[in-house]
N, C-alpha and C positions, 0 to 999 in steps of 0.2 A: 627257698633258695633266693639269693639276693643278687640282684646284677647288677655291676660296676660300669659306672657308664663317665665317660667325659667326653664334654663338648669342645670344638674350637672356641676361642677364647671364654672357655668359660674359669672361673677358680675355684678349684676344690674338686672336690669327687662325690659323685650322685650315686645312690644307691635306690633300685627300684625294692618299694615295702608297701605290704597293707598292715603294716603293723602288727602281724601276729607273732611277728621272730619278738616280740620285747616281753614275752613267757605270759600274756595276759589273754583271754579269751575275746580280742576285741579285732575286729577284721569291717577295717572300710570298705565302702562298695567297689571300688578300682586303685589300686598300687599309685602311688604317689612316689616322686625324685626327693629323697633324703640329702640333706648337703650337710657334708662332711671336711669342709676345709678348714682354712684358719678361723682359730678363732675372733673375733674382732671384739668383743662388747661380752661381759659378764656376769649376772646379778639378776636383779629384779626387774622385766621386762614389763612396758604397759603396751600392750596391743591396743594398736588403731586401727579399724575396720576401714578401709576406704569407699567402701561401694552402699550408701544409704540403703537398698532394698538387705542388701545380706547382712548389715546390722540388725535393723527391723528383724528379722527372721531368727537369728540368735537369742534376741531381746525378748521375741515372745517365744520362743523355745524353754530359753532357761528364766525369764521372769528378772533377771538381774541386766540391769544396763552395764553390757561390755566395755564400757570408759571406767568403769569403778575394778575391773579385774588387773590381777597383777598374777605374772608367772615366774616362776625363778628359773633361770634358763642360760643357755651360751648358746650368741648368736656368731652364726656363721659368715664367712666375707663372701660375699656374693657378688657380680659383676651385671649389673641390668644393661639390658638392650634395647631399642627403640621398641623391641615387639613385646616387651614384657609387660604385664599389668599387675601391676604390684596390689595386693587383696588385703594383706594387714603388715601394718609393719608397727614397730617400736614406735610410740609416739613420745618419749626423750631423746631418741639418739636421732630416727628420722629412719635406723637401717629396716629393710626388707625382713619380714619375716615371711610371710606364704604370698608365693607368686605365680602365675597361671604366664606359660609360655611352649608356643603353641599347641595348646590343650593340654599338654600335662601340667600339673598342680606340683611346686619345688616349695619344700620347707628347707628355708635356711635358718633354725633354731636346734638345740638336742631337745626333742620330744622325749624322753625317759628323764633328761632333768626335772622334769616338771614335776615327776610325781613325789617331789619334795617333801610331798604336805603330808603331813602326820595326822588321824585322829587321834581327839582324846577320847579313850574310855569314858565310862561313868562310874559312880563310884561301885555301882556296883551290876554289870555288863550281865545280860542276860544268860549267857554258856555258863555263868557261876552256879546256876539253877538245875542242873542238867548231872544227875548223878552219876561219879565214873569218867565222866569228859575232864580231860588235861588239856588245856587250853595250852600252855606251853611246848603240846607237841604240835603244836601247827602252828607253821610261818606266821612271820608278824605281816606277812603283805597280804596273804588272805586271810586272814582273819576277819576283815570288814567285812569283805563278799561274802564268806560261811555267815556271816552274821544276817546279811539281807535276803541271801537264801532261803534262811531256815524264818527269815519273818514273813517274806515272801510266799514260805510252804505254809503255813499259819494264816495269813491273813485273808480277808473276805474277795471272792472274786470280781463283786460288783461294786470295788472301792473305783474312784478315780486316782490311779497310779499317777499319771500327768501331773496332776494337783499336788500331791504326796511329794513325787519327785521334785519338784518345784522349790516344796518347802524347804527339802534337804540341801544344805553347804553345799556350794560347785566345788571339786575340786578342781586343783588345776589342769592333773589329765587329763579330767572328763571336761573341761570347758575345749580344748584343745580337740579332742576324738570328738567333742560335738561341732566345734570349729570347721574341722573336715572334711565332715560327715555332709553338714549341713553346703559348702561350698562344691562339692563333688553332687551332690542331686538336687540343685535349683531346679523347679518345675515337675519334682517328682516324690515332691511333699507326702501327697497322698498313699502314695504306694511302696513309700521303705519307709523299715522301723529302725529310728532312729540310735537307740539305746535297747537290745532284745532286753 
């Protein structure tokens, strides 16, 4: 259930989410203020991380330097205030994107735009193998995850997943849920998992 929230002078409409309403099996550690007003800015966003330590942290998380990602997105109008600490914003335009104000975490972006990005197949995708399976009764948005599931239920227990994950393309959602993820548990590194 989502709660509709507005502040004095603030613009737009916040909405408390840990992301499990956008039908994906992915839930942040604590609900995060969704901004939902005008639109201001729309296309290909470059996040710039403001805080040296929570770069560092992304950077050896995903292995890819955060100034090289790009997200396709619509950024929200948002109103900053002396207590706001702005954590990434667009580094073209200059607008806020994730801001921490007093202790809650405001995204002023559409997080479901993100997941723009399409894989490609190969020529020839592992379920082709698999006698009886119609890949065309199952959605094209899970089909990736059936796919890393069922490599997942396969593969050796004593691989390094970390290493693996690494290798594999960020998407933009998952740079975003790691984004998050990673902003909401400073200092408690060790004991949440980041990506189940």
């Amino acid at each position: 259930m989502a709660t509709h929230l507005t502040s004095p002078g603030a613009v737009g409409e916040f909405r408390r989410s840990d992301l499990g309403s956008l039908g994906l099996p992915v839930r942040l550690p604590r609900p995060v203020l969704l901004n939902s007003g005008r639109i201001v800015a729309e296309g290909i966003a470059r996040p710039a991380i403001t805080e040296p330590g929570l770069a560092a942290r992304v950077t050896e998380l995903t292995g890819v330097n955060v100034d090289a990602l790009r997200i396709p997105t619509r950024i929200f109008e948002y109103q900053l205030r002396n207590c706001d600490d702005v954590l990434v914003r667009d580094a073209e335009s200059g607008l806020p994107l994730i801001i921490r104000r007093d202790g809650e975490v405001v995204v002023s972006f559409d997080i479901p735009a993100t997941q723009a990005f399409q894989f490609i197949d190969s020529e020839r995708p592992f379920y082709t193998y698999i006698p009886g399976f119609n890949i065309q009764r199952v959605p094209t948005r899970v089909r990736r995850p059936l796919s890393n599931i069922v490599e997942a239920l396969h593969s050796r227990r004593d691989a390094d997943l970390v290493g693996k994950y690494r290798a594999l393309p960020l998407t933009n959602f998952e740079f975003v849920v790691l984004l998050l993820n990673t902003i909401m548990t400073v200092g408690q590194e060790g004991r949440v998992r980041v990506l189940p």
